[in-house]
Backbone bond lengths (Angstrom), bond angles and torsions (degrees), N, CA, C in turn:
res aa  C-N    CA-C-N  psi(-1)  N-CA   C-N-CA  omega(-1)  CA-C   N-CA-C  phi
1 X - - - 1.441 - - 1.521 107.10 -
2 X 1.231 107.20 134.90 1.331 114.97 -168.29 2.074 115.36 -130.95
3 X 1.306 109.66 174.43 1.388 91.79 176.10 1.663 91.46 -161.36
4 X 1.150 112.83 139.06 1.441 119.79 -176.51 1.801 111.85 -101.28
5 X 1.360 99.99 120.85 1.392 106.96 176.30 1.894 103.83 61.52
6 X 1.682 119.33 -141.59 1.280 130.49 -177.92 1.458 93.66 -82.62
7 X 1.405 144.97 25.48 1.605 109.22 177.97 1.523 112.08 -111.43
8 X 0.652 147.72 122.69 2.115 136.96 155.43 1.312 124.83 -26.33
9 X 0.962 130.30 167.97 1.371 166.99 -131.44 1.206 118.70 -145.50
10 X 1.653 138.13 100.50 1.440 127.26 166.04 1.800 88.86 -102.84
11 X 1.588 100.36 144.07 1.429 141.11 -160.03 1.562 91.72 -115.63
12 X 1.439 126.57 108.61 1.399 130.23 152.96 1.453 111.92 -71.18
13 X 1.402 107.82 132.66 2.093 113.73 168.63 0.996 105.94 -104.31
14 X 1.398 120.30 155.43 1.201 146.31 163.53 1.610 96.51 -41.53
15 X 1.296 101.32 134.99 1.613 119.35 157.01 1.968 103.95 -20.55
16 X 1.616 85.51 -91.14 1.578 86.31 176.35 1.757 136.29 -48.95
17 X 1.240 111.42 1.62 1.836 111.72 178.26 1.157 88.89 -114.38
18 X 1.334 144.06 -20.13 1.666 140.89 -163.15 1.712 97.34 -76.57
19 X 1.283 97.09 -54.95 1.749 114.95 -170.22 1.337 107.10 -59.08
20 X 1.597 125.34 -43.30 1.140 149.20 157.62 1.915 120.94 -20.28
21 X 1.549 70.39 -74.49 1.891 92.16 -179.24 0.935 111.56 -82.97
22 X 1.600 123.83 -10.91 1.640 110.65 -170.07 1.724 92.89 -96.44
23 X 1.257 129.23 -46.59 1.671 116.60 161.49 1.529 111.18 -36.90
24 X 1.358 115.70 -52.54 1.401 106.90 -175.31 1.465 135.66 -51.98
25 X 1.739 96.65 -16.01 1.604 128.62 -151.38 1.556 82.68 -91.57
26 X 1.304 127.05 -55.28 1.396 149.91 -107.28 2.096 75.74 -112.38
27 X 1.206 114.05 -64.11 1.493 113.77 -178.38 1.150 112.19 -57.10
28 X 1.305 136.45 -45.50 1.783 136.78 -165.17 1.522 102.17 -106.89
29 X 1.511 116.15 7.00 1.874 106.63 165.63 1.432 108.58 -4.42
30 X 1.579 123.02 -56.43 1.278 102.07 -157.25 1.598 121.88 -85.39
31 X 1.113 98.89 5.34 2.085 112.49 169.86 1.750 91.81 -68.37
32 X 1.737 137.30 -30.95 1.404 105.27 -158.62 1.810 82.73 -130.63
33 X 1.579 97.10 163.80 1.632 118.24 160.52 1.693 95.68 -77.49
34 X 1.263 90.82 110.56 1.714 103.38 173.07 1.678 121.64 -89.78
35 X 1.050 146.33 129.85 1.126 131.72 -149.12 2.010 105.35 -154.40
36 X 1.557 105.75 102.48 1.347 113.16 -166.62 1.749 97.37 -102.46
37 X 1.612 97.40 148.57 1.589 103.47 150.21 1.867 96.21 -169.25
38 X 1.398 112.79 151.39 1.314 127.99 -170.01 1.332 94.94 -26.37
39 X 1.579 92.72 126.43 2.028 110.80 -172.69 1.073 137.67 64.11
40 X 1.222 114.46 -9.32 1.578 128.64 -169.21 1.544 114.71 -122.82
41 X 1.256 92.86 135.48 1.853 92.30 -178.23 1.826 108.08 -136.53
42 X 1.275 129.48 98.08 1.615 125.71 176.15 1.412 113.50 -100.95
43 X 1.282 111.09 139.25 1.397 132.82 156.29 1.353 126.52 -102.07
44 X 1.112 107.84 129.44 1.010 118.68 -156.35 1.622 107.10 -126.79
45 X 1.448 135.03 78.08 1.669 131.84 -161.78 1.919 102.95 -51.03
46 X 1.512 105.67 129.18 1.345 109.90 173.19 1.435 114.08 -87.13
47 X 1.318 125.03 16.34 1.077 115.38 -170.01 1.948 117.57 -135.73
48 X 1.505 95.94 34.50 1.236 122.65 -176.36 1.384 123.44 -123.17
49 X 1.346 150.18 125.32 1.765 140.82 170.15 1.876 98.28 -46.44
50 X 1.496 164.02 55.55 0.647 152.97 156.94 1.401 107.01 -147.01
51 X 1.405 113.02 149.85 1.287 135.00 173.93 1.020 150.51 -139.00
52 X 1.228 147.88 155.67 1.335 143.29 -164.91 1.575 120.23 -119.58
53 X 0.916 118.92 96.72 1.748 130.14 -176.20 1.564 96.97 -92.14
54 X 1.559 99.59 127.55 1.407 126.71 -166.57 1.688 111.21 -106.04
55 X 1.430 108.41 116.15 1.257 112.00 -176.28 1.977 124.82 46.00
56 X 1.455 110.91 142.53 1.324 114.01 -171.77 1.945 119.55 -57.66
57 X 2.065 98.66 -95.43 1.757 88.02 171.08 2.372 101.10 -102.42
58 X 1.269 108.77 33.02 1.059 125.81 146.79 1.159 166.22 -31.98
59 X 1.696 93.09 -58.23 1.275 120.90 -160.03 1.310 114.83 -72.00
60 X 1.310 126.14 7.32 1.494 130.78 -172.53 1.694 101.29 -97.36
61 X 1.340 123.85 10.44 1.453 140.54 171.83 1.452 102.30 -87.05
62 X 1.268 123.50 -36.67 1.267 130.92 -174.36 1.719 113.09 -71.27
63 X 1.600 130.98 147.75 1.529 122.49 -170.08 1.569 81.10 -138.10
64 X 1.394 121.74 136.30 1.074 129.02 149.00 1.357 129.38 -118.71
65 X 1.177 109.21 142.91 1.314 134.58 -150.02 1.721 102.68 -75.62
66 X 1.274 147.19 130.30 1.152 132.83 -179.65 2.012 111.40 -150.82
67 X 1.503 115.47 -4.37 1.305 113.27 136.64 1.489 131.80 -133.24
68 X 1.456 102.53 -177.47 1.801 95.83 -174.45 0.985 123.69 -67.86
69 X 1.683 122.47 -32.45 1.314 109.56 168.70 1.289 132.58 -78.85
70 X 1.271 111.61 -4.13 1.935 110.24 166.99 1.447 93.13 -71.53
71 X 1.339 110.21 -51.09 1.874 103.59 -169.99 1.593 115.35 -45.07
72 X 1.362 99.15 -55.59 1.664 116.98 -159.88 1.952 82.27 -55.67
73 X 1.287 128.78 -81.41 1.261 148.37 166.58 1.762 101.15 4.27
74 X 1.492 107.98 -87.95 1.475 114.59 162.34 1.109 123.45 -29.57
75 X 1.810 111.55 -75.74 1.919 98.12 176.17 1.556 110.26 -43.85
76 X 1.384 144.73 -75.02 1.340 125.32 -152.86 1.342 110.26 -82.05
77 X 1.200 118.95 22.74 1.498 110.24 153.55 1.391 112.04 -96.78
78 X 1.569 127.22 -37.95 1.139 131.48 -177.27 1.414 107.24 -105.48
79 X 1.431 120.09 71.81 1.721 108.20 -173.85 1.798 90.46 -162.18
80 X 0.992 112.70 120.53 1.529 120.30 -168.96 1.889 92.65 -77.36
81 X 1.484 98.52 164.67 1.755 84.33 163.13 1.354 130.78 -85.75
82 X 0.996 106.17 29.25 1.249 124.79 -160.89 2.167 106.88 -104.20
83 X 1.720 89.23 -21.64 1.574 105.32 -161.54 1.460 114.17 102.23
84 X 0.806 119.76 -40.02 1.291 120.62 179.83 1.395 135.23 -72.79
85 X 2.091 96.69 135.35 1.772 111.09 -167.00 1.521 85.44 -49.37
86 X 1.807 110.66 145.80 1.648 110.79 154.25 1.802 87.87 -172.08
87 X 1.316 93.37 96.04 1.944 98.65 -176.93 1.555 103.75 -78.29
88 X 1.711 103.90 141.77 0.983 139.93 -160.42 2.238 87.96 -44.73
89 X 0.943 133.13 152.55 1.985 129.99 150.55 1.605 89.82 85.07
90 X 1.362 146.72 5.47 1.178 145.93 175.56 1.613 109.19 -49.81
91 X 0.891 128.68 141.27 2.177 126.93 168.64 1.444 91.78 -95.69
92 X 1.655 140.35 -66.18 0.873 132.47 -176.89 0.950 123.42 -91.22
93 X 1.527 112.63 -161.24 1.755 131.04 170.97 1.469 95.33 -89.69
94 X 1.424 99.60 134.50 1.594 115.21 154.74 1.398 124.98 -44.66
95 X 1.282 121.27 -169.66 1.796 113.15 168.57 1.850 81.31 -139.73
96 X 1.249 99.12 155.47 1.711 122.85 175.35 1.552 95.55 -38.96
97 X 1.145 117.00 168.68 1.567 122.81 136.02 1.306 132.27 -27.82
98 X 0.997 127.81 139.04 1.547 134.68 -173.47 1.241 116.63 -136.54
99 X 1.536 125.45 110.61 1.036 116.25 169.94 1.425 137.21 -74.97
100 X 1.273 132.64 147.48 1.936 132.38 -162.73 1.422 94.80 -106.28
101 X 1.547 115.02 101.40 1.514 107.43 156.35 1.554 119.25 -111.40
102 X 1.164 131.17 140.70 1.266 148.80 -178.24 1.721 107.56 -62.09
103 X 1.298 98.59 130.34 1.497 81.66 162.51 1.851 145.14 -64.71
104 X 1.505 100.00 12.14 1.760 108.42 145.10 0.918 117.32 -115.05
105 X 1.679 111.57 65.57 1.202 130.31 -175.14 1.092 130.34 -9.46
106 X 1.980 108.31 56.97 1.484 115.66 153.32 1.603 104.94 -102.41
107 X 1.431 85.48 171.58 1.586 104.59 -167.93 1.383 116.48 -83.26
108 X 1.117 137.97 113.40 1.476 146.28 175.60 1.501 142.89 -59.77
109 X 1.774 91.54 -52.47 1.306 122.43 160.10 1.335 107.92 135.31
110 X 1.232 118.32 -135.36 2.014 100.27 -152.92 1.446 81.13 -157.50
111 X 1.382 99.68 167.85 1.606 148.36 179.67 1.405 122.92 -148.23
112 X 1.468 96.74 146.34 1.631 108.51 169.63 1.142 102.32 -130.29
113 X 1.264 119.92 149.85 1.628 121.64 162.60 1.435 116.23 -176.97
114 X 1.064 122.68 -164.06 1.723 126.32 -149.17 1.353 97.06 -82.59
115 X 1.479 137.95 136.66 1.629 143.84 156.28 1.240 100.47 -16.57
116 X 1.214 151.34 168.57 1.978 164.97 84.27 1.419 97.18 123.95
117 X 1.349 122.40 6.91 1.621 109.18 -169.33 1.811 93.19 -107.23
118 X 1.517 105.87 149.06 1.243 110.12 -155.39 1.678 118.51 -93.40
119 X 0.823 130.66 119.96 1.697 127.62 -173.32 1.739 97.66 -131.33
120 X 1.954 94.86 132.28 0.562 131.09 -152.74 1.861 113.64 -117.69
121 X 1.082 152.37 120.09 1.715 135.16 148.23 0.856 115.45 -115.16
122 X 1.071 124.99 164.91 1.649 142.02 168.12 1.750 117.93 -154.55
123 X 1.083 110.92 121.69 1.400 114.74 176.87 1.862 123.74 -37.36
124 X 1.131 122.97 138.62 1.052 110.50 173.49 1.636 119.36 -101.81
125 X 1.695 90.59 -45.32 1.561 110.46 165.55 1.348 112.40 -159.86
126 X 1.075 131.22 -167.33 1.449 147.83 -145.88 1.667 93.69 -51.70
127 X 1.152 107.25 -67.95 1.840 121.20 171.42 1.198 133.59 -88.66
128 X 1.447 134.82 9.17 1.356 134.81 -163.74 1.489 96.65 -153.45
129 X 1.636 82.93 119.03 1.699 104.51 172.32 1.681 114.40 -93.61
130 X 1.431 146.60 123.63 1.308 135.42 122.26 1.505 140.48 -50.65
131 X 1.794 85.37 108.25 1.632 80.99 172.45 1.366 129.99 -136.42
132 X 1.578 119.70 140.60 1.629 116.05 -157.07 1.238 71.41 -112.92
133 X 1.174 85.96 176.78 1.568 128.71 -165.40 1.832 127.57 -168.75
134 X 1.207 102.90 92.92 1.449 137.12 177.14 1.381 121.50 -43.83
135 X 1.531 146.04 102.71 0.713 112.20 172.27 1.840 125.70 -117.91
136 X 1.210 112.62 151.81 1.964 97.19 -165.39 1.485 90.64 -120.38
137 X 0.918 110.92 159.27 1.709 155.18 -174.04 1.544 116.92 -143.00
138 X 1.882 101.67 147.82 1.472 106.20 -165.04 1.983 82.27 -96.41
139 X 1.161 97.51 125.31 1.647 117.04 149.23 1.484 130.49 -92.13
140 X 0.820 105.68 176.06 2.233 121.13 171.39 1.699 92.88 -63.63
141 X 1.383 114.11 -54.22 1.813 91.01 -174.27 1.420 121.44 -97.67
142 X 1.054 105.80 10.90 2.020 116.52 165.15 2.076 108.68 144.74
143 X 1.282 89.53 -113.24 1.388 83.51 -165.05 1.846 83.46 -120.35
144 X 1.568 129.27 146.75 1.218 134.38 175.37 1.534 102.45 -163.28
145 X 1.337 100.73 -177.88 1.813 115.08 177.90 0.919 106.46 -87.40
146 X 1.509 107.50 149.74 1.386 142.48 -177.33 1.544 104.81 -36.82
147 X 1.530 126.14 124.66 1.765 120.89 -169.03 1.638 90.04 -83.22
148 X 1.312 114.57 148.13 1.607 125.05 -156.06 2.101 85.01 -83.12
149 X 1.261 93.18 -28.02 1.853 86.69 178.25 1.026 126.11 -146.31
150 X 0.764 144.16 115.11 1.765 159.29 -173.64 1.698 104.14 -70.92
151 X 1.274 107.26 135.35 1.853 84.63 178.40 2.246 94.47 -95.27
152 X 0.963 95.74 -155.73 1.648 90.06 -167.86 1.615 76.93 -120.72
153 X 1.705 90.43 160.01 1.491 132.48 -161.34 1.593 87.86 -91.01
């Protein structure tokens, strides 16, 4: 595992440790600042000097989670029976868990989110990672970014 210059590293798991950790994730919610927006799900451990800063002038896309019953609420709406993250308006398949390591290759914390959409970190300082997160959709002329406005139906 490697990391080029100031940016991080997301770490794909095996099928079986993803499924693993993501129940594990899913039971102790309240060990991390959990942080949802369409397709995307980060953890973020509260009980570490490091952090994760979510998207640039953005970040107001992001919802964090701060009791059990929004959580409990969320997981079984977005939780196949299978266990598996898969939020409600998704186009694709998710990808496993992902772990966030810093480029001094400590561990950050993890993400899930939709196949082809782009996530991004970069260090800010010693402990705090930035990370955006891209999301694409199939259009009329192929695959592009999210249109900043939709007109209404």
């Amino acid at each position: 595992m490697g990391c080029f210059g100031n940016y991080a590293n997301l770490r794909n798991l095996s099928e079986n440790e993803s499924k693993a950790l993501q129940q594990e994730l899913l039971d102790n919610w309240s060990d991390y600042h959990i942080s949802y927006r369409p397709a995307a799900l980060v953890f973020d451990p509260k009980y570490d000097d490091r952090k994760i800063l979510l998207g640039g002038n953005k970040s107001w896309w992001w919802v964090r989670f701060r009791d059990q019953e929004s959580w409990q609420d969320f997981v079984e709406a977005n939780t196949t029976n299978q266990g598996d993250f898969s939020p409600v308006g998704t186009e694709r398949s998710m990808t496993g868990l992902r772990e966030i390591w810093g480029p001094d290759n400590q561990l950050y914390g993890y993400i899930i989110h939709q196949d082809m959409d782009t996530v991004s970190t970069r260090q800010v300082d010693e402990n705090t990672l930035r990370l955006s997160y891209i999301r694409y959709h199939q259009t009329r002329e192929g695959i592009g970014p999210e249109p900043r406005w939709k007109p209404s139906s």
